[in-house]
N, C-alpha and C positions, 0 to 999 in steps of 0.2 A: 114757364112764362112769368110774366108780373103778376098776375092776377093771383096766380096761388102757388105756393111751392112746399116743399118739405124742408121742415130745419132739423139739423141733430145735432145741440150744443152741448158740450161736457165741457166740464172746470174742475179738477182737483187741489188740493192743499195738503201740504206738507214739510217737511223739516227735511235737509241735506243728510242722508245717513241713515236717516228713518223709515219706516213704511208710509206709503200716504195716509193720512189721517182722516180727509174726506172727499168723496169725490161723487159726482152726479152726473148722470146723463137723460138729456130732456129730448126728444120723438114732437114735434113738433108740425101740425098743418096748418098752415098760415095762409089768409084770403084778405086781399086789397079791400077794405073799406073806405078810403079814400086819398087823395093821391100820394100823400104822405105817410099814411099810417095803414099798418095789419091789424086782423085779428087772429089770435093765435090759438089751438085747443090741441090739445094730446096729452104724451105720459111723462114723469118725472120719476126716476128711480135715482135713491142715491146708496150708495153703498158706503155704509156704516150698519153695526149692532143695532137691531129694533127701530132700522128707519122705512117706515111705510114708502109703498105707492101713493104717489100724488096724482090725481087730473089736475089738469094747466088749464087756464084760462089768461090769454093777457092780451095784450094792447101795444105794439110800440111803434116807432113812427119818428120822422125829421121833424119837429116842431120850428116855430121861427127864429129865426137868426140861427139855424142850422144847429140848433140841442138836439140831439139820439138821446129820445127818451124809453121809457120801456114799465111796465106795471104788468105784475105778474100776480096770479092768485090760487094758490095749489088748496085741492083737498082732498084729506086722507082720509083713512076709515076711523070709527072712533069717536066723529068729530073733532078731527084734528085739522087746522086750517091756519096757511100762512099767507104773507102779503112780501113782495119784495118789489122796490122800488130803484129804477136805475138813470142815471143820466149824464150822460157827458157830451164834451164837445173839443171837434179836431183842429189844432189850430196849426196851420201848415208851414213849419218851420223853410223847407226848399218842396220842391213838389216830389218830395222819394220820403224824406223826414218830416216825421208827425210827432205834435206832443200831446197828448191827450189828458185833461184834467178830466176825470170820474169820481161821483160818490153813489153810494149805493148805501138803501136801509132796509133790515128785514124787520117783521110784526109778525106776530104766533099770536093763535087765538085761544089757547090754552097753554096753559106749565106743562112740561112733559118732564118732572125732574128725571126719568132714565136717560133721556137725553140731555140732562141738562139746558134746557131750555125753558126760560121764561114767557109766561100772556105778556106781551104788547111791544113794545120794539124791545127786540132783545138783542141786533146785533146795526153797526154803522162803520162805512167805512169810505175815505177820502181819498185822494193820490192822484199819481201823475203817472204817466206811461208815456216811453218813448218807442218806435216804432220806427223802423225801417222799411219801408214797400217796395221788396225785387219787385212785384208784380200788386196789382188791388187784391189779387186771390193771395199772395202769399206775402207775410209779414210778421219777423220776429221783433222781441219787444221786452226794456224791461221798465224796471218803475221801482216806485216805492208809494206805500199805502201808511196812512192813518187808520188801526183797528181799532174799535170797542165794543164790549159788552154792556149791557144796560138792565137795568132791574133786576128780576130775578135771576135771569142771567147771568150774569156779573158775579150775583150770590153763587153762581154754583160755581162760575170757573173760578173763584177767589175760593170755596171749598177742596176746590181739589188742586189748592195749588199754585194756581195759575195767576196770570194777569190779566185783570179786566179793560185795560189799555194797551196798545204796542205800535209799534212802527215795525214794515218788513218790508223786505226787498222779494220781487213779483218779477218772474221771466216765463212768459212763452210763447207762443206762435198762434197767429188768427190767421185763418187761410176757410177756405171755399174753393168747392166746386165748380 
């Protein structure tokens, strides 16, 4: 029904040719707190090396003028604690094609240098997504993102290498039951 349902979101990242690099799946029970917006609690596993179980705690909801917002808050053992912050909006190119502007920010409440991860926003990202809807349940989709890393963050992936900025190109399917 409305009032309460089960969500199971997963998102992975990775490179053409490569193994996936990281990839999560969130177990979600979501309950109407009001007519817009859920409350959200369950589990978060992500699979990578040395990456805890999280509890979920979040929030998301049609805000006005039709933003899909979303406020996420995982904690792990350790004292290990993140914040991730999401919001976009659809803007309906013909009623089958959508273009969708999102940015999203994450915040760690400690360094975890094994993971490379900096305390306080350690990751932000911007882009556009287009989308096709054979149906409201099924919709392929690609885009392009504005990435970066920030504080100490930034320090590790510039340690191993990496870039603490990047633009990439994003494909793949939102669909429901």
């Amino acid at each position: 029904g409305d009032t309460d349902k089960l969500w199971l979101k997963s998102e992975g990242e990775g490179r053409f040719g490569e193994p996936i690099d990281e990839a999560e799946v969130q177990a979600l029970w979501s309950h109407a707190i009001a007519p817009f917006f859920d409350l959200q609690i369950g589990l978060r596993q992500a699979f990578a090396p040395g990456t805890p179980t999280y509890a979920v705690l979040g929030i998301q909801g049609l805000a006005p003028y039709w933003f899909e917002l979303k406020a996420t808050g995982y904690v792990g053992r350790g004292g290990r604690t993140a914040l991730r912050v999401e919001g976009s909006y659809e803007l309906l190119l013909t009623q089958r094609l959508i273009l969708e502007p999102r940015a999203e920010l994450q915040f760690y409440g400690k360094d975890d240098p094994e993971r490379g991860i900096g305390k306080g926003l350690a990751e932000a990202s911007a882009g556009l997504r287009l989308r096709y809807e054979f149906s409201r349940q099924f919709a392929p989709y690609i885009g392009v993102e504005r990435a970066g890393s920030f504080g100490r963050t930034a320090d590790y992936v510039r340690a191993e290498g990496g870039r603490a900025q990047q633009t990439r190109w994003v494909a793949g399917v939102r669909f429901w039951f």
